[in-house]
C-alpha positions as CSV (number, residue, x, y, z in Angstrom):
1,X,8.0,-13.9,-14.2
2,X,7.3,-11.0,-11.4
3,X,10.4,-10.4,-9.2
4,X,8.2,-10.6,-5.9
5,X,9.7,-7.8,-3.6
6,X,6.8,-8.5,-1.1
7,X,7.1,-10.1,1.9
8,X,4.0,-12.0,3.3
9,X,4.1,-11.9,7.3
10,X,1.8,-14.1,9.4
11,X,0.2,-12.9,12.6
12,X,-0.6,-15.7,14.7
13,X,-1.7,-16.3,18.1
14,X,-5.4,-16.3,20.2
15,X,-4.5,-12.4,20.7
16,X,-3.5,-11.7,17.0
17,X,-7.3,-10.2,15.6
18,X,-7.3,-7.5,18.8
19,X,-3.4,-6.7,18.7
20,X,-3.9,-6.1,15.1
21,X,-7.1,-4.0,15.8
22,X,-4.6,-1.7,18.0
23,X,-2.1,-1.2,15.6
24,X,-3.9,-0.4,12.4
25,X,-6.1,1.5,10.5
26,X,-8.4,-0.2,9.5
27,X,-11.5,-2.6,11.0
28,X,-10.1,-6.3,11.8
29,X,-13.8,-7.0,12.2
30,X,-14.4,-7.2,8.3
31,X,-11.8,-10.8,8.1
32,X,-14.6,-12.4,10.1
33,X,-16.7,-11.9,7.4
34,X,-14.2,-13.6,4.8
35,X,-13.1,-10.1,3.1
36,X,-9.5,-9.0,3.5
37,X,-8.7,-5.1,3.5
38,X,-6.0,-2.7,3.3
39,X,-4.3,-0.8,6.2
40,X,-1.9,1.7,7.8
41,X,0.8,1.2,10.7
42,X,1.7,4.5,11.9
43,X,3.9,5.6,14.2
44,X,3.2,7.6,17.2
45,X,3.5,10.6,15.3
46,X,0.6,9.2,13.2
47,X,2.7,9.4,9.8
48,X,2.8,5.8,8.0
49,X,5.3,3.1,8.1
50,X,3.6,1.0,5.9
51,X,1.2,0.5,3.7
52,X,-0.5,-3.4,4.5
53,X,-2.8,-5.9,2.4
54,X,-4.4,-7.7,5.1
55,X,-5.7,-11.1,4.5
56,X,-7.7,-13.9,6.5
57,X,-6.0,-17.2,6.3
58,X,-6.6,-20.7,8.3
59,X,-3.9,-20.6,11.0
60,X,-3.9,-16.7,11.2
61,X,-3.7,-13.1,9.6
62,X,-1.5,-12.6,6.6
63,X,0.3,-9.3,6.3
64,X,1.7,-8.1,2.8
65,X,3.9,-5.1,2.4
66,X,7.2,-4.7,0.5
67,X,10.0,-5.8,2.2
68,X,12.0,-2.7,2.4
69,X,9.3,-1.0,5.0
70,X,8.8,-4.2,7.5
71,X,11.9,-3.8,9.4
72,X,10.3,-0.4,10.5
73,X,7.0,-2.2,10.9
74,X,8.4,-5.2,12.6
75,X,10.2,-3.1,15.4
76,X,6.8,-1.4,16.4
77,X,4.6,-4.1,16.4
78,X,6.7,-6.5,17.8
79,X,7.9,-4.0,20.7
80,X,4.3,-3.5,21.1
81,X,3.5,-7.0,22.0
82,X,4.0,-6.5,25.3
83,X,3.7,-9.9,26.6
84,X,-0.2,-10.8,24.5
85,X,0.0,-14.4,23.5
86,X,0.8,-12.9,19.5
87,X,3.4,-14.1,16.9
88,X,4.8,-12.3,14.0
89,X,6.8,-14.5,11.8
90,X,7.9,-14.0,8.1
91,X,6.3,-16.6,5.4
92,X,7.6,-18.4,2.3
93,X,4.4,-17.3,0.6
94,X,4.9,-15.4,-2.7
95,X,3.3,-12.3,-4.1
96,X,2.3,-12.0,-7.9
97,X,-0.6,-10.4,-10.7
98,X,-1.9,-11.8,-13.8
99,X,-3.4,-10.1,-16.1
100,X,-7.2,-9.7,-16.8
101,X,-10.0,-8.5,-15.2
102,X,-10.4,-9.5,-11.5
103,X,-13.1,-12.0,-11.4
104,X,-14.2,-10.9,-8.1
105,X,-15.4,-7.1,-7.2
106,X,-15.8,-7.6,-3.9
107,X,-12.5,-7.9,-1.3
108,X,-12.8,-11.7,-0.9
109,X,-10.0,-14.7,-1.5
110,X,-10.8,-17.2,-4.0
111,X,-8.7,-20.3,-3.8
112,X,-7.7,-22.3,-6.9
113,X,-5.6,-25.0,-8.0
114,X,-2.0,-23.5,-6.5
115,X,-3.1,-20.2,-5.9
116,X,-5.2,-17.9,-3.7
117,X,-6.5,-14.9,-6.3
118,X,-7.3,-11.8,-4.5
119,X,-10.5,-10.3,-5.7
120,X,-11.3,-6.7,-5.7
121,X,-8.4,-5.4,-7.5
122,X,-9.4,-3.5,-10.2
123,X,-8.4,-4.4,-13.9
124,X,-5.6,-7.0,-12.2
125,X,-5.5,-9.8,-10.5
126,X,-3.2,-10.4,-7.6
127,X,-2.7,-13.5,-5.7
128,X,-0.9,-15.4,-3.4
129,X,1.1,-18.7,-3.9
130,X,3.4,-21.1,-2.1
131,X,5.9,-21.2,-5.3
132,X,5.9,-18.4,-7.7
133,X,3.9,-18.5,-11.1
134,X,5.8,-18.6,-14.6
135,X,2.9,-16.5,-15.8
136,X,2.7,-13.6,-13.4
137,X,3.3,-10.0,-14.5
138,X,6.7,-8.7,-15.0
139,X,7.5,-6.5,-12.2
140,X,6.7,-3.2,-13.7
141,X,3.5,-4.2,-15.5
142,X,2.2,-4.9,-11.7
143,X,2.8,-1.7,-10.4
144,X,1.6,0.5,-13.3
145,X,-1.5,-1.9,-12.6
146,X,-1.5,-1.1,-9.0
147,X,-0.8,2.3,-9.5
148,X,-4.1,2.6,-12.2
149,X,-5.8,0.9,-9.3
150,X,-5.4,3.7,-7.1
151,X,-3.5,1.7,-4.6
152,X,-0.3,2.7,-2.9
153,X,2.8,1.3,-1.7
154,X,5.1,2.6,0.9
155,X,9.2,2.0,0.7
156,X,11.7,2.5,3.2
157,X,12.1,6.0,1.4
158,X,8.8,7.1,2.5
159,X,8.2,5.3,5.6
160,X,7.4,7.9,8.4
161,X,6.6,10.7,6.1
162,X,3.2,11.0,5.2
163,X,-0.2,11.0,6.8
164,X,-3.4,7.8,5.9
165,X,-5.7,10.4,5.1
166,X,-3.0,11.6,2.5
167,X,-2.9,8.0,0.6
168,X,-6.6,7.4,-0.4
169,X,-7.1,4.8,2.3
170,X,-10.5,5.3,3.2
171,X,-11.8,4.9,-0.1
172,X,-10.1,1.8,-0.5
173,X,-11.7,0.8,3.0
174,X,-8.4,0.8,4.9
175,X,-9.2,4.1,7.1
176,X,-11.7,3.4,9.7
177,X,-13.0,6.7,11.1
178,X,-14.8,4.8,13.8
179,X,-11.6,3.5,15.4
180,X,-10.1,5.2,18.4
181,X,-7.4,3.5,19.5
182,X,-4.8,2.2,16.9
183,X,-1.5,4.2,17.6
184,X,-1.0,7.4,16.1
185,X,-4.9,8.1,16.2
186,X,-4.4,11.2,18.9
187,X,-1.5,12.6,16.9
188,X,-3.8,12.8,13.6
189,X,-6.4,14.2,15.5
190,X,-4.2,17.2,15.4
191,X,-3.4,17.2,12.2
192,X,-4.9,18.4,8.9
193,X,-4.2,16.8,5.9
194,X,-3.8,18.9,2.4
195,X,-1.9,16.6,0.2
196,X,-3.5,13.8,-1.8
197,X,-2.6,10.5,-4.0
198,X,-2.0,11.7,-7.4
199,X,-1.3,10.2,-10.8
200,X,1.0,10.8,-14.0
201,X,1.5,9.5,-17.3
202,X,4.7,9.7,-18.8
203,X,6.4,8.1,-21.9
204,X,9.7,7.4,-19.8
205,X,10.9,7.8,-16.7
206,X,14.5,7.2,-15.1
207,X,15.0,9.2,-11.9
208,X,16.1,8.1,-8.4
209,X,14.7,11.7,-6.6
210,X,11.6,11.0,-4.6
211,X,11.2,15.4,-4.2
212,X,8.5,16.8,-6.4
213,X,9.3,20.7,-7.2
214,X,7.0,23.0,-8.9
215,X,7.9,26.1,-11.4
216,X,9.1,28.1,-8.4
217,X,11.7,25.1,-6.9
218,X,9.7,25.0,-4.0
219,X,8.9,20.8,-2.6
220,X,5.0,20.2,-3.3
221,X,5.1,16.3,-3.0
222,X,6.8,13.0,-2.8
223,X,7.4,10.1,-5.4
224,X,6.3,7.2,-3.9
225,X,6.8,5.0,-6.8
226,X,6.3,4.6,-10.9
227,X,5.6,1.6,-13.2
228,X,5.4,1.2,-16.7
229,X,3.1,-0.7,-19.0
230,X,1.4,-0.4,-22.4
231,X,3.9,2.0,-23.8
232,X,3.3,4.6,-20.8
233,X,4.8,5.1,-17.5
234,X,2.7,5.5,-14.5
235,X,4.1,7.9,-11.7
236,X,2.3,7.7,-7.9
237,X,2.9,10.5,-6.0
238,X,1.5,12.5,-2.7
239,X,1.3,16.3,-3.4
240,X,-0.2,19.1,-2.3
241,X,-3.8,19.9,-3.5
242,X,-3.1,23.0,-5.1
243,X,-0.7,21.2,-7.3
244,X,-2.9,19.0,-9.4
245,X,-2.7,19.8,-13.2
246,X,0.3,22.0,-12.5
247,X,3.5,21.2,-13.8
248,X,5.9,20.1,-11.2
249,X,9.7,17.9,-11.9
250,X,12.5,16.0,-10.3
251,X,15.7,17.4,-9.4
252,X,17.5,15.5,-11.9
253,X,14.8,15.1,-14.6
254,X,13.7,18.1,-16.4
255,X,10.6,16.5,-17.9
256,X,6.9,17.7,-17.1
257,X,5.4,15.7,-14.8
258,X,1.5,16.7,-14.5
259,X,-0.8,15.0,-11.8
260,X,-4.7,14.9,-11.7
261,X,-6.2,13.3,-8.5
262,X,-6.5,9.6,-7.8
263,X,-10.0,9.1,-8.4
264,X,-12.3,7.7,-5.0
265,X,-12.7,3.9,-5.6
């Protein structure tokens, strides 16, 4: 059974769809039309506190993210309130993948008999539950499946570090150029963005540095997380562009760690 380390948040409230529409990166509009999508929170300096799968749901607007980065999350939003008729509460909802292809290409919910599947998800199949499923995915199986996906996650470790257009967001649909007025848009007006979502494969790996390091010791990029499945270990990381297919390590891990680019969805 997967240990869920998600939390599922609920945003409730007749001003939840346009407080959410301030806050993050991506469209709100598209839940109207049944699909669920992927966002950013970022801070005012426009570097991301989390990473959010957001989903339409009858009594309001789900929010999944790993627990570790919502007390970050939580403290911004919430301060951010300001007084708009808009709840925040944490659910008893749980957070699993099967395995199999996703029957469903297209970002929509699918309800069966327990569970909410969550189509779209490339070659896995997440969903949503009120009690969790004997025949979820171990733990690390999900995230080398997430990680294939193209899809990342964001820990406490990284919170506040990195940039959207860094984590491959707008072609998973969960950076809305159009959008002018979610906090942190005037900061990343200012900024350029040269580092990427990246991929490794490695037989093993057993390392709790999140510093990437090329041939020179010098810090190209950031672990954001790794996952193992199929006899290979998946490594997610952000790093500079000039980096990909170089070799690059861990402070504490002298193995060869070789990233090519997350491919566009």
């Amino acid at each position: 059974m997967m240990k869920d380390d998600s939390l599922i948040l609920k945003a409730s409230g007749i001003d939840a769809g346009t407080f959410l529409q301030g806050e993050l990166t991506c469209d709100m509009n598209v839940l109207a039309e049944g699909r669920w999508t992927y966002a950013a929170c970022c801070n005012p300096h426009g570097k991301v506190l989390a990473v959010l799968w957001v989903f339409p749901w009858t009594d309001g607007v789900l929010l999944r993210l790993p627990r570790s980065a919502a007390p970050a999350f939580l403290a911004q939003t919430r301060e951010n309130i300001d007084g708009r008729e808009v709840q925040i509460t944490e659910t008893p909802l749980h957070f699993g993948a099967l395995a199999g292809d996703n029957p469903a290409t297209e970002q929509h919910l699918i309800a069966t008999d327990g569970k909410t599947l969550i189509g779209g998800v490339p070659g896995v199949i997440p969903f949503i539950s009120e009690q969790p499923q004997a025949d979820a995915l171990p733990a690390e199986a999900w995230y080398a499946a997430r990680i294939r996906a193209g899809i990342p996650e964001i820990y406490a470790d990284s919170a506040g570090r990195l940039l959207p257009q860094a984590l491959n967001l707008k072609a998973l649909g969960g950076f809305s150029r159009d959008k002018h007025s979610y906090i942190g848009h005037d900061a990343l007006r200012e900024q350029k963005n040269h580092r990427h979502l990246a991929i490794a494969s490695v037989p093993v790996l057993a390392s709790g540095q999140h510093t990437l390091y090329d041939a020179k010791e010098k810090s190209v990029g950031i672990l954001l997380d790794y996952g193992h499945a199929a006899g290979e270990t998946l490594v997610q990381a952000v790093i500079e562009d000039h980096q990909l297919g170089k070799p690059l390590h861990l402070a504490d891990d002298d193995q060869t760690l070789i990233f090519k680019a997350v491919a566009a969805k």
